[in-house]
LUMROLO-663967 format. One record per residue (C-alpha): residue in three letters; x, y, z. Coordinates in nm, 4 decimals. Each point is the difference from the previous one (the first is absolute). Last residue first. Example, Ala and Ser with C-alpha at 12.3 -4.5 7.8 and 13.67 -1.06 7.14 Angstrom:
BEGIN
  residuo         x         y         z
      SER    1.3670   -0.1060    0.7140
      ALA   -0.1370   -0.3440    0.0660
//
This chain:
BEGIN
  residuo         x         y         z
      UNK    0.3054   -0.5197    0.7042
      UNK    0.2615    0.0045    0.2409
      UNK    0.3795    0.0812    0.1079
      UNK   -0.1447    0.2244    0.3093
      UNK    0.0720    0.3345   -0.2264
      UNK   -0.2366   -0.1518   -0.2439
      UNK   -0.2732   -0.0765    0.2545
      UNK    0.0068    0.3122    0.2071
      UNK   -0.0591    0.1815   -0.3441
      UNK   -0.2948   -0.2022   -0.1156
      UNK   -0.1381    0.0397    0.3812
      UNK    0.0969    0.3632   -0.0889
      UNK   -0.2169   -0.0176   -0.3150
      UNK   -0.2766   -0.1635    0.0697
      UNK   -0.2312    0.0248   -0.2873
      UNK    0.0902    0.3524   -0.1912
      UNK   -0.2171    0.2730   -0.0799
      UNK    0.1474    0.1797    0.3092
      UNK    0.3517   -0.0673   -0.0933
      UNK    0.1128    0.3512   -0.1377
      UNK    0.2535    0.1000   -0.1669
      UNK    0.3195    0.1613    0.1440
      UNK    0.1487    0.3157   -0.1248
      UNK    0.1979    0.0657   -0.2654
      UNK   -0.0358   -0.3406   -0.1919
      UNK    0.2940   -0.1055   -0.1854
      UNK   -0.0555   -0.3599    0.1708
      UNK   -0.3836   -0.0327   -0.1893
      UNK    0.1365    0.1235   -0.3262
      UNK    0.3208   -0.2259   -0.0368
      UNK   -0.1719   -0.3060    0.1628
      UNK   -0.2527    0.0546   -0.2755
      UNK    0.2540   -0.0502   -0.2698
      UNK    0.1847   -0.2589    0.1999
      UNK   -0.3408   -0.2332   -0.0093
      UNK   -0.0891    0.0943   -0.3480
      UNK    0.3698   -0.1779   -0.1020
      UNK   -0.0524   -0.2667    0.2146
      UNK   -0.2871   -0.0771   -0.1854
      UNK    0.1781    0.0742   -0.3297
      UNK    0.3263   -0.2424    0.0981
      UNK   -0.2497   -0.2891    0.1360
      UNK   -0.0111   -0.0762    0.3243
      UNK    0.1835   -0.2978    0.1794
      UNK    0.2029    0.1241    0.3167
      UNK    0.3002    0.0893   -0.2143
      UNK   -0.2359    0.2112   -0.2540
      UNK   -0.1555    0.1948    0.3109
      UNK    0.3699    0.0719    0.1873
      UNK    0.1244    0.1808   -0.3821
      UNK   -0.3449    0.2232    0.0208
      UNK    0.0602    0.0776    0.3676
      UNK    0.3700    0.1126   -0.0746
      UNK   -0.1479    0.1584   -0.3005
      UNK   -0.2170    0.2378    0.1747
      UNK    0.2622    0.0672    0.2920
      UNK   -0.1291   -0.0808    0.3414
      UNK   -0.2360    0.2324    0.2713
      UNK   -0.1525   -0.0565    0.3264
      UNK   -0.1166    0.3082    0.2078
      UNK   -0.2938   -0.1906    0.1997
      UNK   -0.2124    0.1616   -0.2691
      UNK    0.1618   -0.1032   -0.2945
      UNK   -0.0373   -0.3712    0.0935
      UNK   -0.3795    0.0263    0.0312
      UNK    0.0398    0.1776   -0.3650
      UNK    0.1780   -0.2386   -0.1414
      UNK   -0.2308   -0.3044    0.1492
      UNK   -0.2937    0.1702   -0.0857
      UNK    0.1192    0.0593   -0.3455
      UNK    0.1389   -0.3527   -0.0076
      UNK   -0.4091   -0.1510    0.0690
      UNK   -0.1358    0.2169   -0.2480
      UNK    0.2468    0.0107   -0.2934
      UNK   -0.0447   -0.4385    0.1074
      UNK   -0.4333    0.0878   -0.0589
      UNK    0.0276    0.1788   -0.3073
      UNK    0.2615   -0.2743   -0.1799
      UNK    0.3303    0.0331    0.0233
      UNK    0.1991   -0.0675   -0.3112
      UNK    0.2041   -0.2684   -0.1270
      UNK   -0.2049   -0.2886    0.1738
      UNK    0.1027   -0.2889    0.1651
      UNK    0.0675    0.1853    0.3279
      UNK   -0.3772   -0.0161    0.0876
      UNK    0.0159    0.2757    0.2971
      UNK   -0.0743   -0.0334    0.3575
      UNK    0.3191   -0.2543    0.1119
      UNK    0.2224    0.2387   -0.1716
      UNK   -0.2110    0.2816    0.2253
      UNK    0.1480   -0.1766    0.3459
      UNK    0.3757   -0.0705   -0.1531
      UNK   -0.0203    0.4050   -0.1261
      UNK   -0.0640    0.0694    0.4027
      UNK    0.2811   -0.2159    0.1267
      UNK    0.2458    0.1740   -0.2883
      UNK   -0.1307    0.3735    0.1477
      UNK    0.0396   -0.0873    0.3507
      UNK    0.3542   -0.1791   -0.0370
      UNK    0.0937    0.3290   -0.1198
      UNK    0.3412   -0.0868   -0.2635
      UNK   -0.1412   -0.1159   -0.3051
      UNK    0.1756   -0.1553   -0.2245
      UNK    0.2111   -0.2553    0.1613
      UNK    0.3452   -0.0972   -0.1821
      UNK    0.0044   -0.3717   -0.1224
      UNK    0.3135   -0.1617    0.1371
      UNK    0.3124    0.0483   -0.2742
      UNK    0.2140   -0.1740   -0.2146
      UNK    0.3378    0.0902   -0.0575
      UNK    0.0335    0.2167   -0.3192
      UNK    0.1178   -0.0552   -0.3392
      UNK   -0.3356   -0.0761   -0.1536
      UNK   -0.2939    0.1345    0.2233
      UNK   -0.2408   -0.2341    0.1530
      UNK   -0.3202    0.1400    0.0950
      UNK   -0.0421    0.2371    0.2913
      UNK   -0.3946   -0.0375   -0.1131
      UNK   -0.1523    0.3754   -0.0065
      UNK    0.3775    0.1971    0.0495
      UNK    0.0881   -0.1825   -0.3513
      UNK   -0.3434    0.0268   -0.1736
      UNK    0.0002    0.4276    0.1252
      UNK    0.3788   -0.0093   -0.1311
      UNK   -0.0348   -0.1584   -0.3556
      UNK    0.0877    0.2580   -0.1844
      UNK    0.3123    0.0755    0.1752
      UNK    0.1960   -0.1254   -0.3243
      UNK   -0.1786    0.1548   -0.2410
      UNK   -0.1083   -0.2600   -0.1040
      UNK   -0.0422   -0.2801    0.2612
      UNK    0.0567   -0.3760   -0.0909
      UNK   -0.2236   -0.1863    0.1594
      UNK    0.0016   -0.3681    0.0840
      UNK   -0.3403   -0.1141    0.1143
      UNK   -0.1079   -0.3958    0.1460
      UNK   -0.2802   -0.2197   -0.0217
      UNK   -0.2842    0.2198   -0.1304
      UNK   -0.2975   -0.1341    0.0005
      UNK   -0.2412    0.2712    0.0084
      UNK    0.0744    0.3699   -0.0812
      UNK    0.0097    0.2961    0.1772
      UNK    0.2969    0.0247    0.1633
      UNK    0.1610   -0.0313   -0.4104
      UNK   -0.2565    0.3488   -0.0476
      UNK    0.2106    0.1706    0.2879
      UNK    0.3220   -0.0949   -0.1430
      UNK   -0.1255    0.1552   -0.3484
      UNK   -0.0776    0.3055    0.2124
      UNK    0.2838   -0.0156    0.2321
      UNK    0.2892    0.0101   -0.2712
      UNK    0.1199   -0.3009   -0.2139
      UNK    0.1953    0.0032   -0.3280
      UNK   -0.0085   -0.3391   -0.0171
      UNK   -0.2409   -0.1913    0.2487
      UNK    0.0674   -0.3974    0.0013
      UNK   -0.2564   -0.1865    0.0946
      UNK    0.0029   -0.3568    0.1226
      UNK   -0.3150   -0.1653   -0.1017
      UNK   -0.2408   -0.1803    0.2425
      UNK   -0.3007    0.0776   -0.2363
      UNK    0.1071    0.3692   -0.0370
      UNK   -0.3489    0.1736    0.0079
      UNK   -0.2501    0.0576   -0.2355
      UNK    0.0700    0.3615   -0.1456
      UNK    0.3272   -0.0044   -0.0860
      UNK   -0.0083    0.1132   -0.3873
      UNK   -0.0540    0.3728    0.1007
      UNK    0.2505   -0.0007    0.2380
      UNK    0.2282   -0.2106   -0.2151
      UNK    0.1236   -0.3026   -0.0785
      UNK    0.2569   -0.1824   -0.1574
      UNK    0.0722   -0.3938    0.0546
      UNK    0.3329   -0.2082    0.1730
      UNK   -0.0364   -0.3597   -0.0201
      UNK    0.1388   -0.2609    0.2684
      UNK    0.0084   -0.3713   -0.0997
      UNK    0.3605    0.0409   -0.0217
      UNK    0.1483    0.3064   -0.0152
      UNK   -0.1166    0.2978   -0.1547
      UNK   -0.2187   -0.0504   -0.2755
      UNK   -0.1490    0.2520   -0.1879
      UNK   -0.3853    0.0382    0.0067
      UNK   -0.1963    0.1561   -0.3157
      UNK   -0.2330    0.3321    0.0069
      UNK    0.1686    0.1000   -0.2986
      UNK    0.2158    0.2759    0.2349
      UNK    0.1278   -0.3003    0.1254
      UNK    0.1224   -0.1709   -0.3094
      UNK    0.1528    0.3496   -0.1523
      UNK    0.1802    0.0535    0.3301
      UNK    0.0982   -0.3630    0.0250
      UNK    0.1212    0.0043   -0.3912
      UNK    0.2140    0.4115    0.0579
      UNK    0.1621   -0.1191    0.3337
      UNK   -0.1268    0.0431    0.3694
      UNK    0.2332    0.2755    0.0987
      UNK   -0.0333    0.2255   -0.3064
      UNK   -0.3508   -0.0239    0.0017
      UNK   -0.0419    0.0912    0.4379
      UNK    0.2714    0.3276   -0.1134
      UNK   -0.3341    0.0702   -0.2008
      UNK   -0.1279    0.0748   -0.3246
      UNK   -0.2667   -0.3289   -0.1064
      UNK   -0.0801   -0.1244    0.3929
      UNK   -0.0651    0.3461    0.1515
      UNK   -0.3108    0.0390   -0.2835
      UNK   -0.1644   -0.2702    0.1585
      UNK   -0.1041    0.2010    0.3212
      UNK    0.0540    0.0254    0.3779
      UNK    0.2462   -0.3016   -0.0227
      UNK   -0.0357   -0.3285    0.1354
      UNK    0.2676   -0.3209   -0.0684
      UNK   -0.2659   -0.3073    0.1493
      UNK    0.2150   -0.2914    0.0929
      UNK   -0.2284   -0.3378   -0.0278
      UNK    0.0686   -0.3196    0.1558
      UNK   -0.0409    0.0553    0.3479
      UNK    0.0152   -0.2659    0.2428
      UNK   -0.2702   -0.0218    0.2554
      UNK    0.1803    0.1207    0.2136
      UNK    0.2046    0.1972   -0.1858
      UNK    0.3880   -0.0133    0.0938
      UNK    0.0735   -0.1709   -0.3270
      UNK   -0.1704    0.3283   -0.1690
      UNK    0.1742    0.2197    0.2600
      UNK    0.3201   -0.0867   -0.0804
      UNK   -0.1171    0.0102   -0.3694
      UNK   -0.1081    0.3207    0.0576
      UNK    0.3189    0.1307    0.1569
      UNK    0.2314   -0.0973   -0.2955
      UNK   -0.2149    0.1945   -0.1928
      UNK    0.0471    0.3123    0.1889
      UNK    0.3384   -0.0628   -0.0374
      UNK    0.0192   -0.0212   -0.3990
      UNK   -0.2022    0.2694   -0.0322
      UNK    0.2100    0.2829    0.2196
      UNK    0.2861   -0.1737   -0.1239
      UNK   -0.0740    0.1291   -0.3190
      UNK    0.0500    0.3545    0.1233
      UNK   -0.2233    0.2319   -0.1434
      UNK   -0.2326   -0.0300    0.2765
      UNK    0.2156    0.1217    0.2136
      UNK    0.0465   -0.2491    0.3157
      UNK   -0.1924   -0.0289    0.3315
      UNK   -0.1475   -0.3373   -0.0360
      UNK   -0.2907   -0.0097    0.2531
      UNK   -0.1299   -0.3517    0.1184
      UNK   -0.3393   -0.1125    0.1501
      UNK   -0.1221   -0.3430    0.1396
      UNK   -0.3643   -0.0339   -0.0983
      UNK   -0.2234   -0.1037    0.3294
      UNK   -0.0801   -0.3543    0.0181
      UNK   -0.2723   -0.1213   -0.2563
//
């Protein structure tokens, strides 16, 4: 699948139009789809926001009750909208289009998890909610010109070396195993040493766009934060090579 395109509809989510827009994304995106999608996924962080929510008053007392039943409305055409949420999710989107009500980074961070997604509108609550997901893909943002994808890291040394240990570590997984802890801790610390140092969820945000998963990325920015607050620098005499490593990255290579 071609990477999802990605929307933000900054409106209160008591405002129907808040809805009614982000819909009117996903089916853009739905035709868009290549393949097509037929499926809209509506995802909340639990059930109980479907029953007592500005998102009930906006979809209509029988598609609320229908959807909360586990049943798909339909939208337009062929194309069916469902209810999910982060607990009901757990299998991937099979090239839906998924649109995240009430969204903030965490739920946003779960969506970069998933499989098959073909597109994401979200529509932040509160409205700055979605900042970390916003600054991470520079998606498109209702109302506002469209812009180039911002860069995330700013030390060419630091992204060149993260390139070298995402070609170490199995990115399929949502955690790092022993040996990838080993072989970014080395690479942290190597990095530390020659008086390198990025934010913890800048690197976290620049994993998840090169292909990790959200909690691997996650682990990596944790550790990033401990290794770069060092007071003093650690050392590298355990380590294989490290100023050839060094000399590398700084050359543009593995």
């Amino acid at each position: 699948m071609a990477m999802p395109t990605r929307v933000v509809v900054p409106i209160d989510d008591s405002d129907p139009q808040s809805l009614k827009i982000a819909l009117g994304y996903a089916q853009i995106l739905a035709d868009n789809a290549s393949p097509k999608a037929g499926k809209v996924i509506l995802l909340t962080h639990t059930k109980a926001q479907m029953q007592s929510s500005s998102l009930a008053s906006h979809l209509g007392a029988q598609a609320t009750k229908a959807l909360s039943g586990g049943k798909p409305v339909r939208l337009n055409g062929d194309l069916m909208l469902q209810h999910e949420t982060m607990q009901t999710l757990r299998y991937g989107a099979n090239n839906a289009v998924i649109v995240v009500f009430y969204a903030e980074d965490k739920i946003l961070d779960f969506v970069d998890g998933l499989a098959g997604v073909a597109g994401v509108v979200a529509v932040p609550w509160p409205l700055d909610g979605a900042k970390g997901w916003t600054d991470r893909w520079t998606p498109r943002v209702h109302g506002q010109p469209v812009q180039a994808p911002a860069p995330l890291l700013t030390d060419p040394v630091i992204e060149q070396a993260l390139r070298s240990l995402s070609r170490m570590v199995n990115l399929s997984h949502g955690v790092m195993n022993p040996r990838d802890k080993q072989h970014a801790e080395e690479t942290l610390r190597i990095l530390r040493a020659k008086g390198h140092s990025a934010p913890g969820d800048r690197i976290k945000s620049w994993a998840v766009r090169e292909g990790w998963k959200p909690g691997a990325a996650e682990e990596l920015a944790k550790l990033a934060g401990r290794i770069f607050a060092l007071k003093t620098k650690p050392s590298l005499a355990a380590f294989h090579e490290p100023d050839a490593r060094y000399a590398r990255w700084k050359g543009g290579g593995d």
